[in-house]
Every structure is written in C-alpha cells, then in structure tokens.
C-alpha positions as CSV (number, residue, x, y, z in Angstrom):
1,X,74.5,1.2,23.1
2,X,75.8,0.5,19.3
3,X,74.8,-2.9,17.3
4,X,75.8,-3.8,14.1
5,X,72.2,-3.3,13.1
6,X,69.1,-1.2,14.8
7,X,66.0,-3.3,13.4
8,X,62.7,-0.8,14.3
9,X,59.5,-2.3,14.4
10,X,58.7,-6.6,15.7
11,X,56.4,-7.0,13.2
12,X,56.2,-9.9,10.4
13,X,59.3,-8.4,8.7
14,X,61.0,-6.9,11.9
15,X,60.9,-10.6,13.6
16,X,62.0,-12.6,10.5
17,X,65.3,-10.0,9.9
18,X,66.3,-10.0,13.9
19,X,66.4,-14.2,13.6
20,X,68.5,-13.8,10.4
21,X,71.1,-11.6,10.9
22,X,71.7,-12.8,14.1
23,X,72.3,-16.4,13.2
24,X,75.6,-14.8,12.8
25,X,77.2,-14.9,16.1
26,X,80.0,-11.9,15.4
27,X,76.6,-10.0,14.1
28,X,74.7,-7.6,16.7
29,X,71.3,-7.1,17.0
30,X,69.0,-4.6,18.5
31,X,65.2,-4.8,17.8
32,X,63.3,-2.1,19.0
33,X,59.2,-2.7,19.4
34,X,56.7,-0.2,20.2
35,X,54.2,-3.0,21.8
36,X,54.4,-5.7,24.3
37,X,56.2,-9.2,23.9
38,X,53.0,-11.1,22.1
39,X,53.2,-13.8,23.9
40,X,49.1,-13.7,25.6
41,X,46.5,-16.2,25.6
42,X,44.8,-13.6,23.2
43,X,47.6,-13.5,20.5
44,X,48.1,-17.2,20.8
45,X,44.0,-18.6,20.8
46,X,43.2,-17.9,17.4
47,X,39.8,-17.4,17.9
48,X,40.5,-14.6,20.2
49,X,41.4,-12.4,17.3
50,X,37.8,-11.3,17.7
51,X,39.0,-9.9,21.2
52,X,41.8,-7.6,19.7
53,X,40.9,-6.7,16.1
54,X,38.3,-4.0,17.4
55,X,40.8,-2.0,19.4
56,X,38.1,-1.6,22.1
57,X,40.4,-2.0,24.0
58,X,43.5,-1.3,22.6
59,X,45.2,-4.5,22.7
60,X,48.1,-5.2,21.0
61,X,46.6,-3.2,18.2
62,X,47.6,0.5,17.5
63,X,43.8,0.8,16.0
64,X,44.3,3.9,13.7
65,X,41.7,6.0,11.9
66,X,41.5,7.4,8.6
67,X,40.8,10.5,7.8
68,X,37.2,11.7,6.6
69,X,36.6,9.2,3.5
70,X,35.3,11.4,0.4
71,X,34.0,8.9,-1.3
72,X,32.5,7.0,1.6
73,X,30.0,9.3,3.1
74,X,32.8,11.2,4.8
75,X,33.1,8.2,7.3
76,X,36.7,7.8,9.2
77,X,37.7,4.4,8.8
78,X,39.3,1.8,11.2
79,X,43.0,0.4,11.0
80,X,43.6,-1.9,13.7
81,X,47.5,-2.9,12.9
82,X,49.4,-5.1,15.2
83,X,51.6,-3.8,17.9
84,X,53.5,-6.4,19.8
85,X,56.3,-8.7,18.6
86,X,55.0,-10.2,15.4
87,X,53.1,-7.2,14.7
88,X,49.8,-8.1,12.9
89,X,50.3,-11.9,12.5
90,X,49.4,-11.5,15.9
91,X,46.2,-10.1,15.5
92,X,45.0,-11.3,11.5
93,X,43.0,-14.4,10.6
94,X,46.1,-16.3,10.1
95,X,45.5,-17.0,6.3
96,X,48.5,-18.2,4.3
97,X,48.5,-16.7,1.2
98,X,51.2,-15.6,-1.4
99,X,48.7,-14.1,-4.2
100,X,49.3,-14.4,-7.9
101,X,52.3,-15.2,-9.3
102,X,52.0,-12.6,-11.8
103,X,51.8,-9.5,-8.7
104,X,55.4,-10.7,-8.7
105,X,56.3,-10.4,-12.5
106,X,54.9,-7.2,-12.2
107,X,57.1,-5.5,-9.8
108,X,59.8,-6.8,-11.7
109,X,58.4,-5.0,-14.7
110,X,57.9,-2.2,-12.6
111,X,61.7,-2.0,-12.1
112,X,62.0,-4.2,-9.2
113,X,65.0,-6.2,-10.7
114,X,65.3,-9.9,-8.8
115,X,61.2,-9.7,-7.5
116,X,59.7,-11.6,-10.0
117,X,57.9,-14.6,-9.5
118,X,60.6,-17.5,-9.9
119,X,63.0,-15.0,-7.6
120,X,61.2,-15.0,-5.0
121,X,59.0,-18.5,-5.1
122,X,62.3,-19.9,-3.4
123,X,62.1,-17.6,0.0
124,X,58.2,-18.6,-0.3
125,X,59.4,-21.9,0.2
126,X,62.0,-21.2,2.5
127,X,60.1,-19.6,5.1
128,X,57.2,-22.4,5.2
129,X,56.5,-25.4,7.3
130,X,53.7,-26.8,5.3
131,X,52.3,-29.9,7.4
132,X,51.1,-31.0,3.6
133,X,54.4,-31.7,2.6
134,X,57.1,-30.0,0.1
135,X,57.1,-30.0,-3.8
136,X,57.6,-27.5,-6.2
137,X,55.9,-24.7,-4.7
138,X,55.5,-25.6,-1.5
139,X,58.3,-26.2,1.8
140,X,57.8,-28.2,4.7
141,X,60.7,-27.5,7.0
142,X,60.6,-23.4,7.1
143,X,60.1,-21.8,10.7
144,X,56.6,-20.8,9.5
145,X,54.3,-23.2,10.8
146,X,50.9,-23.6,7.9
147,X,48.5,-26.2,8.1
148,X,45.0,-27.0,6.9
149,X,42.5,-26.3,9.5
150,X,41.8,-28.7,12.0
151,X,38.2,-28.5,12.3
152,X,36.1,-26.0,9.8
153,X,32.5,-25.6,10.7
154,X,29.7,-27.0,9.0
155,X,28.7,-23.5,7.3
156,X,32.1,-23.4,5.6
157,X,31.3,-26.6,3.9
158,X,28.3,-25.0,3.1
159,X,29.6,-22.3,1.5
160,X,31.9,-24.4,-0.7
161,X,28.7,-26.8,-1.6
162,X,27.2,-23.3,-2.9
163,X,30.3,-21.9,-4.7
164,X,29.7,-25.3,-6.9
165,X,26.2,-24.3,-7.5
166,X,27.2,-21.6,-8.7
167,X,29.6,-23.0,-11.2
168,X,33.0,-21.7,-9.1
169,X,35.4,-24.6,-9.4
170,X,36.8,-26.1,-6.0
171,X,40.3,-25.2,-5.2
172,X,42.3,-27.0,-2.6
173,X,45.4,-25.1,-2.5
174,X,45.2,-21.3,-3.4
175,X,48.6,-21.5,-3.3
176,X,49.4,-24.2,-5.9
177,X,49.6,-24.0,-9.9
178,X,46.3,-22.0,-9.9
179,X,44.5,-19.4,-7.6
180,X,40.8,-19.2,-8.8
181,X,38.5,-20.8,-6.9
182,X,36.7,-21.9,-3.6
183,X,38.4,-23.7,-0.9
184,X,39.4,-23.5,3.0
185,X,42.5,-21.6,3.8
186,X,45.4,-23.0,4.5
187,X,46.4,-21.1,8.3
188,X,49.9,-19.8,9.6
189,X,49.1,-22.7,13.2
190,X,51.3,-24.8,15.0
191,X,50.2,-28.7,13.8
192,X,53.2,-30.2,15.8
193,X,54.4,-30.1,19.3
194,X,53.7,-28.6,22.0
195,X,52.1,-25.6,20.7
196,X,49.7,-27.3,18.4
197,X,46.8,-25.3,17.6
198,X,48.4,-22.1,18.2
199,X,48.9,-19.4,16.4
200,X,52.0,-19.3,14.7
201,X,52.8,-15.5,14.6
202,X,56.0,-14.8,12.6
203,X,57.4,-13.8,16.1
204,X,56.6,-17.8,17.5
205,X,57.9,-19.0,14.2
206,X,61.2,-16.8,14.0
207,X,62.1,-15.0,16.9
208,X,60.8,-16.3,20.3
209,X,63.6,-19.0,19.3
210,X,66.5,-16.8,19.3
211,X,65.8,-14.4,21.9
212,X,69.0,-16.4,24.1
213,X,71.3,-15.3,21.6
214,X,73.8,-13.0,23.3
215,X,74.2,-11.0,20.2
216,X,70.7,-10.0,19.9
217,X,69.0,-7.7,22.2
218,X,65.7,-7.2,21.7
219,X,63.7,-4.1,23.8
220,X,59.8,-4.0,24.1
221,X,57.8,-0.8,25.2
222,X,60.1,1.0,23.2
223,X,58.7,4.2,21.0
224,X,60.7,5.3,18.4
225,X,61.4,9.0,18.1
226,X,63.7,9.8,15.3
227,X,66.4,8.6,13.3
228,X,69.9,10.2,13.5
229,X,71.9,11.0,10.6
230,X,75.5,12.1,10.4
231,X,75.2,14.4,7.2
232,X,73.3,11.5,5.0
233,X,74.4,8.7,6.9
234,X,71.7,6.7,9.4
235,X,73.7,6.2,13.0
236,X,71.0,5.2,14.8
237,X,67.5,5.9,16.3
238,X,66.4,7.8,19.4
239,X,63.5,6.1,21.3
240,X,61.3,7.1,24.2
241,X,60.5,3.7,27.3
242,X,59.4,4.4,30.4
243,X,59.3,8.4,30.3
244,X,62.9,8.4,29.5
245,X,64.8,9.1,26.2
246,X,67.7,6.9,24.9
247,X,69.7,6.3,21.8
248,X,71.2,3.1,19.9
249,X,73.8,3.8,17.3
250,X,74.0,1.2,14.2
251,X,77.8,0.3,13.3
252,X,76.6,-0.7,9.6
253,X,72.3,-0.5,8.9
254,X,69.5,0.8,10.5
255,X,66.5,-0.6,9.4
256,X,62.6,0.3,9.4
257,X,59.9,-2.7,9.5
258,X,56.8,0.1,11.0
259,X,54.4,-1.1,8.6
260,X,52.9,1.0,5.7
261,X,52.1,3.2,8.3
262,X,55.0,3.5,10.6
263,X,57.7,3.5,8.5
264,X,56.7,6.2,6.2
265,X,55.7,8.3,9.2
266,X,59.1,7.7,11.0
267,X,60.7,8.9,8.1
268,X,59.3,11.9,7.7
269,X,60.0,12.8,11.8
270,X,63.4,12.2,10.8
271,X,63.4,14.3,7.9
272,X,63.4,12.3,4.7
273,X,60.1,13.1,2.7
274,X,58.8,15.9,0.4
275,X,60.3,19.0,1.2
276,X,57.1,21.3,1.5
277,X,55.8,18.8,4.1
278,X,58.6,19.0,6.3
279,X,59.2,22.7,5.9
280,X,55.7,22.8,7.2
281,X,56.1,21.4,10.2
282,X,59.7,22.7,11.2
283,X,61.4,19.2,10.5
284,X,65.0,19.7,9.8
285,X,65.2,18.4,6.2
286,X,68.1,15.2,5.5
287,X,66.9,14.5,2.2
288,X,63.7,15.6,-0.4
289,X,62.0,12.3,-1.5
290,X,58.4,13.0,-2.6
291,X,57.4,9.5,-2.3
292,X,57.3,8.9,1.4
293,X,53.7,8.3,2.2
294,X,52.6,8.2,-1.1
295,X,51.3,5.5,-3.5
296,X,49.0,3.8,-0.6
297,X,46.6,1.1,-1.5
298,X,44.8,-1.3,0.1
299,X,41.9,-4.2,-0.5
300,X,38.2,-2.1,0.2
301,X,36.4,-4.5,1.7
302,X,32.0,-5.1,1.5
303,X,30.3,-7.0,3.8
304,X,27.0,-9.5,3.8
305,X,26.0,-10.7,7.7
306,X,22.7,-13.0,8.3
307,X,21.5,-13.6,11.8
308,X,21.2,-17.9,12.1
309,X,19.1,-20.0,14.0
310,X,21.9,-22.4,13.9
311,X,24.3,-23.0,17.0
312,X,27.4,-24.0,15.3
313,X,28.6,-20.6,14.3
314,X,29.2,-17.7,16.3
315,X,27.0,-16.0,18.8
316,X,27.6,-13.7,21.5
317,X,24.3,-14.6,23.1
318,X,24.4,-16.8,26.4
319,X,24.2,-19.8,24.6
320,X,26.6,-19.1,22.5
321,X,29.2,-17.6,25.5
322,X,28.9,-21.3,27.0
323,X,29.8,-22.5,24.0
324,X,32.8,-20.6,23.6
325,X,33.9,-21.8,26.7
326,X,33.5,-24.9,26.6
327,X,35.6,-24.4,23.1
328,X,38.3,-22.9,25.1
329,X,38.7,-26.0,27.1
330,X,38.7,-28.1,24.4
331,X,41.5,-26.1,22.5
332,X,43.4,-25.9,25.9
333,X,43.6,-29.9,26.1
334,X,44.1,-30.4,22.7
335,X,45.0,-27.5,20.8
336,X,41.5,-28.4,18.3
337,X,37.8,-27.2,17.9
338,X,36.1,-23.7,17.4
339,X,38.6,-21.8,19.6
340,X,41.4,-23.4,16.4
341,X,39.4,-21.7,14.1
342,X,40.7,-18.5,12.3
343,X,37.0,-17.3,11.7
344,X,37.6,-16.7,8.1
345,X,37.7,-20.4,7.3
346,X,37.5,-20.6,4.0
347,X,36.9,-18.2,0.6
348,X,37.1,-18.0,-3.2
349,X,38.8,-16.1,-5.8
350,X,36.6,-14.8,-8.4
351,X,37.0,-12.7,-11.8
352,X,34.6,-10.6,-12.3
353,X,34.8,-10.2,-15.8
354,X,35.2,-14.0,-17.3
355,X,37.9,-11.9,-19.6
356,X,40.4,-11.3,-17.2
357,X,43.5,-13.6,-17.1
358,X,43.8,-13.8,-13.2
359,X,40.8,-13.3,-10.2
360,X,40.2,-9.6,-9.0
361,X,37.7,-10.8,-6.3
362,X,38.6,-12.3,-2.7
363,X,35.8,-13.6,-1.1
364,X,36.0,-14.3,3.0
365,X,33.9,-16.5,5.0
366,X,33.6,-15.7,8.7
367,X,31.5,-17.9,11.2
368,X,30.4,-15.1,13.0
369,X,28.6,-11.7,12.7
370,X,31.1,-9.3,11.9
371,X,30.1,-5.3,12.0
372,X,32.3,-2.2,11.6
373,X,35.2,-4.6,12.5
374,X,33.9,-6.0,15.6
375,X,33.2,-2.7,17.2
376,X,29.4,-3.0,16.6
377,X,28.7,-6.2,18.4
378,X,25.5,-8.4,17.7
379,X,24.4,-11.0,20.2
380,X,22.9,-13.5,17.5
381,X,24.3,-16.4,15.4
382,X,25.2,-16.0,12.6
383,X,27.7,-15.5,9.7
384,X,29.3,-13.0,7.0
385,X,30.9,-12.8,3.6
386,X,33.0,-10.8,2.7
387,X,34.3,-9.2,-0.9
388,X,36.9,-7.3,-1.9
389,X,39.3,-5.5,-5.5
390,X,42.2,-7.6,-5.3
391,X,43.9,-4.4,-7.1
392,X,42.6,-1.4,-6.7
393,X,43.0,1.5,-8.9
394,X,42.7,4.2,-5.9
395,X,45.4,5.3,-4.4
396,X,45.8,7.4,-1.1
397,X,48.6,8.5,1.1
398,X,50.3,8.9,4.6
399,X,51.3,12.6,6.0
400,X,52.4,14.3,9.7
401,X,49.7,15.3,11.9
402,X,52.2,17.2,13.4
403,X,56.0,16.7,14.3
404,X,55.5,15.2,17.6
405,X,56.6,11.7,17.2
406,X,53.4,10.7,19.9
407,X,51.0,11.8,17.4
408,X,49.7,8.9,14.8
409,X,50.1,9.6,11.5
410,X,47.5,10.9,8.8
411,X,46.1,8.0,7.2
412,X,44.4,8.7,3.8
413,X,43.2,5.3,1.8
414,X,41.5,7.2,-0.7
415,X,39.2,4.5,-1.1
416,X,37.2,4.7,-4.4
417,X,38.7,7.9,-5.7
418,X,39.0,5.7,-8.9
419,X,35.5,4.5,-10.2
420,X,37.2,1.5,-11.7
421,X,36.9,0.0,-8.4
422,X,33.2,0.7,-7.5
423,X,32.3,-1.0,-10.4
424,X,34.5,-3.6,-9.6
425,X,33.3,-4.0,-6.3
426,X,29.6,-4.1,-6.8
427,X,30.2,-7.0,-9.1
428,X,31.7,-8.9,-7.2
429,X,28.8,-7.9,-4.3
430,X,26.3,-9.7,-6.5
431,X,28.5,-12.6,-7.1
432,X,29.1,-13.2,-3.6
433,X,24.8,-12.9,-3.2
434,X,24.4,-15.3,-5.6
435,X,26.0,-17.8,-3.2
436,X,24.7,-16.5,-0.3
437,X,21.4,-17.0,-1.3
438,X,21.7,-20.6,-2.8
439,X,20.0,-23.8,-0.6
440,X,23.2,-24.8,0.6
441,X,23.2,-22.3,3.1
442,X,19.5,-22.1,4.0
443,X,19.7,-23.8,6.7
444,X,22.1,-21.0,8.6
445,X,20.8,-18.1,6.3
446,X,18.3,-16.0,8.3
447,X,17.3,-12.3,8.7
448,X,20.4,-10.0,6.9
449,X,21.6,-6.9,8.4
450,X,21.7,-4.0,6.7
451,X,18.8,-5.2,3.4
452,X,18.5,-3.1,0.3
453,X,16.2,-3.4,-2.6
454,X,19.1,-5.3,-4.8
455,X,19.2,-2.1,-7.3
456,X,22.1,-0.9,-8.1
457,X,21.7,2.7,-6.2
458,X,21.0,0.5,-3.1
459,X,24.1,-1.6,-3.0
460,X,25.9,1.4,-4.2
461,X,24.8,3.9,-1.0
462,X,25.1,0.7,0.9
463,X,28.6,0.3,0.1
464,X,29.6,3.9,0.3
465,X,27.6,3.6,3.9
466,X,29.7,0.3,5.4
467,X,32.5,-0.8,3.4
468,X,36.0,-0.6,5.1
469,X,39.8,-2.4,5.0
470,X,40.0,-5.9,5.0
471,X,43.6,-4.9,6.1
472,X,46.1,-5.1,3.3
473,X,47.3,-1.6,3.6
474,X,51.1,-1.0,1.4
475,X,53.1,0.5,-0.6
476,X,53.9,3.7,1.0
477,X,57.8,4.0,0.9
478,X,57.4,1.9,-2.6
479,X,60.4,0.0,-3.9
480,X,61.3,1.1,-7.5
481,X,63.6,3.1,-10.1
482,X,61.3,6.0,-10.6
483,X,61.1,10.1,-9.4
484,X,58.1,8.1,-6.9
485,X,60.4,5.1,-5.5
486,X,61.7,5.5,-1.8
487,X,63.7,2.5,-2.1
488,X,65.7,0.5,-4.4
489,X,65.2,-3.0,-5.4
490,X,67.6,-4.0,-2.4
491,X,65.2,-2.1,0.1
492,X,68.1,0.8,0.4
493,X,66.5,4.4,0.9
494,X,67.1,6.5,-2.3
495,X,69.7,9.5,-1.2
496,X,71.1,8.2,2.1
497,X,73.4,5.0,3.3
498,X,72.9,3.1,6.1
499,X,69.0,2.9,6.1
500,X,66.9,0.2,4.4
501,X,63.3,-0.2,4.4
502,X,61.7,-3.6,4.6
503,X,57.8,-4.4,5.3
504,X,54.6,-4.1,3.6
505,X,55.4,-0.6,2.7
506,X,57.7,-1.2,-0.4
507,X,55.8,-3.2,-2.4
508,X,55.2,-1.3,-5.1
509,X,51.7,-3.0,-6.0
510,X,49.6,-4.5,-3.7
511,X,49.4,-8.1,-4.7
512,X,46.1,-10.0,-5.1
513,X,45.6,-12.3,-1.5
514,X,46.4,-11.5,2.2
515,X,49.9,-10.0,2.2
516,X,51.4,-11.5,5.6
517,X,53.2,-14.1,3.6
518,X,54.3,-11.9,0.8
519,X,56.0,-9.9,3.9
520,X,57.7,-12.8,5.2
521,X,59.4,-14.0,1.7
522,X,60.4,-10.5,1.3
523,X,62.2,-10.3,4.5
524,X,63.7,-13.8,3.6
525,X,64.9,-12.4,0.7
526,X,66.6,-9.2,2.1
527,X,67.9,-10.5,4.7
528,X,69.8,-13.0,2.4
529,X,71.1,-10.1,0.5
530,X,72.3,-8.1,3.8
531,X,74.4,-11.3,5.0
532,X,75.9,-11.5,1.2
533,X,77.2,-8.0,1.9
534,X,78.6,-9.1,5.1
535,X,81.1,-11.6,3.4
C-alpha cells in the first residue's frame, strides 16, 4: 500500500493531522493506531475516566512504568498514556488548557522561530469550539468542542469559597488575559447535539468526521515495527496486526504522533538516536542524533485525600455505587449530572514566591479519593487536591529496553534530580493545606490519608513516599536549533527527509497547564505548514 502520507500514532496530534491533510481530496492518508477505535461508553462517559486511568485493566491505556525513581524511594512510577484513536484525550480529565503565554515566547527564544505566543494564539483559536463565545483569545466554531461544566459539585464551590479565604483571587477563565487564580475548568465536552455531555476527544472532534473520505485510510490494531529508509530518506513504516507483518510506503512524509514516549522509542528501533545506544543493541544506525529520548520533563505531582461524611462526592461504598448509577441514567437521558463531571472540576494557579512574574503551582480538585492513580482503591467519600511545579528543573530521559519493537520503552522521569523542585513543591504543599484546612470545606473535610506531623522532614519523606505524574510527560525528540534538537522548528527530523515529528514530544519546554490543548494548536499549525508545501 503507498499514501501520500503514513501518519503513526491516533493520538491528539495523530487525529488532528489525518483530518487535515486529507481535506485534500488528491491527498492520501494512512493512519496507523496501535489501540482500538475509542469509540466505548468508557472513553465517551467522562466520569468513567476513573475506570481506565489505572490500567487495571489495561484499557485503552498502554499503562507504562518508570524505572526505579532515585529520588523517590526507588519507587517505579505509573504512566497510563492513551491508546486508542484520540490517544490520551480519551482517557485525561478533559481540562482545556493552553498555559502561559510566555511558555510560548520562550520556545521561540529557544530557537523555535514562528512558536511564540501571537504565532500560535491563532491555531488556539482555530481548533476551539468555545460554547462561551469568540473574542480575542478565544474561537467558537473550531472542531474542538469546550464548554463550562454543566453541573460542578458542591465541594468545588467549596474549594473556590476557601481559595478567597485565603486571599487567591477568583479566575473565570484560565485561559483569558491572565492565568493566576482559582476557578472551574473549562472541559474539552460536547455542549450541542446529539453528543452533548460527551467527551469530546480530539478523535470525536476531528477524525470520527472524516473517516468516509476515500482518500483516508485509517487502520486500528496496528503495532508499528520500524521505519524504512532508503539511504536517509523515510519510505514508510513496517507494522505488525493480527500476527502478520505488513508495510505502507509514504509517496512524500512519514510522520510520528507516538507521544513523548512512542515516538522517541520508534525512532531509535529504526535507527535514528545516539550512536552508542544503538550500537548497543545491534540497531543498524540511519543517523547519530543524541537527542532522541532525551530532555524529558513532566509536572510531579503531590497529593492530599480526606475521607467525607458527605454523599455528594465520590464513594466507592454501596451507597455511593447506587449513586453512580443512578448518575449514569441521568447522563444517558440527558447528557448532565455527576457522570458529566471530569472529576478534577476545578483548580488554581499559584506562585509560590509572590516574586515571580507568572504561577509555578497547579492546583487540581478531584471529587473523589484518588490513590497511587486509582490503583489503590478506597471505599469512602471523599475528596483530593492535588499540587504540582508547573516547570520543573529535572530532567530525565527515554532509552531501548531492548530492540524488539514489543518491548516498552525505558521511561526515566528523573523526578527531583534538581532540588529546585522539591523546594518548589513543598511550598506549594503547604499552600494547597492552607485551603484545605479552611471552614469552607469542613463540612466534607474528614479523616486524611496518609497524616504527618506538618514539619518539613514529614512532608518531605511523604512526598518522596507518594508523589507521581499528573501526566504531562514531553519534550523527548525536542524541537530546536541546538547539538540537543531532534527536530526543526517545522517538526522535520534533523539529518533525514521525509520524516516529521509532531506530538507532545517536541516541545522543547513543558509549558505551565495541561498540555492536551497545546498538542492540538501545534498540530493545527503544522499541518498548515505541510499543505503550504503542497501548493
């Protein structure tokens, strides 16, 4: 088979490009996905995030592990990505958020020429469906439904009466002309037709649409193996459904969406990486680039959860069962109530030092008891906050396990290898008590889980004992001018044609907010440039 273009990975990026480039007709298609078609009741009830994100079991969710964290106790960490068309907007908490317009200024000064924050505010804009409206910032007719959540619980409007206590200014659009603050999030849902109250994945928004095209082919189930090269040129990619081997050759681009995971692992199968790596594991060397796999960072994320007496948050109890069925009914006839809710309702953006110019702190509040990612379940109400270094200082990496393109990669966060972010962190822990333990939230506030004595060795040992991703992971095939960049500013691989990288895993800093959005514009934006070279 031979397309114009060989798109690998569904994902948020993968799923925006495959619409794109094959709104033109005399333009082929192939999208190749290693997970199923993401169309379930799980993907599309956005409360039943809770049912995937813990990769017990593994549904659409490739649910990596880390490698033995240093600096965390020697603990392996969880990665639960997404792995089905729309990749992890089918599994996250749905929050629309572009971070600080700044992340985008800096990637420019970084190198990235055409990334900074008035280049890229218009693909922002393009890709959005806000059911606020449209004005300077915002769009309201882009395939990418957001909307403000139809029906928060009671706690979240708790939790923003205590951010005031606490002299943390309300913010109703994180979004807009600033981002510090408290507010609810603004959620990637379906407020119109027949869909309403469903999760708009980038796959609902953009690609479910187009799958009748006849130039676009689009191939689920389907493991990538390898790349093929002719000398330095990409031709294609060799995948692995059903048992059986077959290959798709690209007439003008491959292209790699696999996630700050996948794509730098795919890479390095198909022999573009550091040399000594390869050479180590008998992979035929295209091209020495030392920064495949490097430069990863992600947001560390520390977690407070209280037991409740109260019965409007989430339990797991058989109370609370019934009432999460009876929610399901109610969202089935009418796409609204607690089964609507992404769980992280609402949040705040913090500085920890009142010096800084922008926040450094994301706070998350979730309705229910969350532990070790779901995978340690409590039966109680209850309710958790979370905190997390909007830009962390640490940086890890991605390598081979081995060359057999079955086995997952080597996934190395790093996390607190720089002190900077400790410190960091454990401020913003005692900012996000403070709240906690204001009256606003007595009334749901009851026995914590993991206490400590407050001191500063406690929360310290406490967060080397629990913290974890909040799932922000980038910046492994970087985008850049530097001896480190894998790509160029047009998402091109440095020392080969024909292959372009576009996900998560070229920005070269992780910006301060949930990056689903960010993935989306930057898709937007490349895609644009790969139809101007079509002309």
């Amino acid at each position: 088979m031979e397309f114009d273009y060989i798109i690998i990975g569904g994902g948020s990026a993968g799923s925006v490009l495959a619409s794109r480039l094959s709104e033109n007709p005399d333009t082929s298609v192939c999208l190749l996905e290693a997970g199923g078609n993401g169309r379930s009741i799980l993907v599309r009830a956005p409360a039943m995030v809770a049912a995937m994100v813990s990769g017990r079991p593994k549904i659409n969710n490739w649910a990596f592990k880390t490698t033995p964290q240093k600096h965390l106790g020697g603990r392996r960490g969880f990665q639960p990505r997404g792995k089905a068309l729309g990749g992890s907007s089918a599994i996250n908490a749905m929050i629309y958020m572009r971070g600080h317009k700044s992340d985008y200024d800096e990637w420019a000064d970084l190198g990235c020429d055409g990334w900074d924050w008035q280049s890229v505010l218009p693909y922002f804009k393009r890709a959005e469906g806000n059911a606020r409206g449209a004005d300077d910032l915002h769009g309201d007719t882009g395939p990418l439904e957001v909307r403000d959540q139809p029906a928060p619980r009671p706690v979240s409007h708790a939790f923003l009466e205590a951010t005031t206590t606490c002299q943390i200014p309300l913010n109703d659009d994180f979004n807009g002309p600033r981002q510090a603050g408290a507010g609810l999030y603004q959620v990637t849902q379906f407020h119109h037709g027949p869909h309403i109250g469903e999760r708009c994945s980038v796959a609902a928004a953009y690609l479910f649409g187009a799958l009748a095209r006849p130039n676009l082919t689009v191939i689920t189930r389907a493991q990538v193996q390898r790349l093929t090269f002719a000398g330095k040129r990409a031709t294609g990619a060799i995948y692995k459904r059903r048992g059986r081997l077959q290959t798709v050759r690209a007439k003008r681009e491959v292209i790699l969406c696999g996630g700050a995971f996948g794509s730098p692992h795919l890479l390095k199968l198909s022999g573009i990486g550091p040399a000594e790596e390869l050479r180590s594991h008998s992979i035929d060397l295209v091209h020495d680039l030392p920064g495949v796999g490097e430069n990863l960072q992600d947001h560390l994320d520390y977690t407070a959860s209280y037991r409740s007496n109260r019965r409007d948050v989430i339990g797991l109890n058989p109370i609370g069962l019934w009432q999460l069925a009876r929610a399901g009914l109610e969202w089935r006839r009418g796409g609204s109530g607690m089964f609507a809710s992404p769980m992280a309702e609402c949040g705040a953006f913090l500085r920890s030092d009142p010096g800084l110019t922008r926040p450094d702190l994301q706070l998350h509040l979730v309705i229910g008891i969350v532990d070790q990612h779901m995978r340690k379940l409590h039966f109680s109400h209850g309710f958790s906050c979370h905190v997390c270094v909007l830009r962390p200082q640490s940086r890890g990496r991605v390598t081979l396990k081995s060359a057999n393109p079955d086995a997952t990669p080597r996934i190395d966060p790093n996390f607190l290898s720089d002190p900077r972010d400790l410190s960091a962190l454990m401020r913003g822990a005692r900012m996000m008590q403070q709240v906690l333990e204001t009256d606003a939230l007595a009334p749901w506030r009851g026995q914590r889980l993991y206490p400590h004595d407050g001191s500063d060795a406690a929360l310290e040992a406490d967060i080397r004992a629990r913290a974890d991703t909040i799932y922000h992971p980038v910046g492994t095939c970087k985008m850049g001018v530097d001896d480190m960049a894998v790509v160029d500013p047009s998402a091109q691989v440095h020392g080969v044609t024909g292959l372009r990288v576009i996900d998560a895993s070229i920005m070269p800093r992780l910006i301060g907010g949930n990056t689903n959005a960010p993935t989306v514009m930057m898709a937007e934006k490349l895609a644009d440039e790969i139809r101007a070279q079509q002309a």
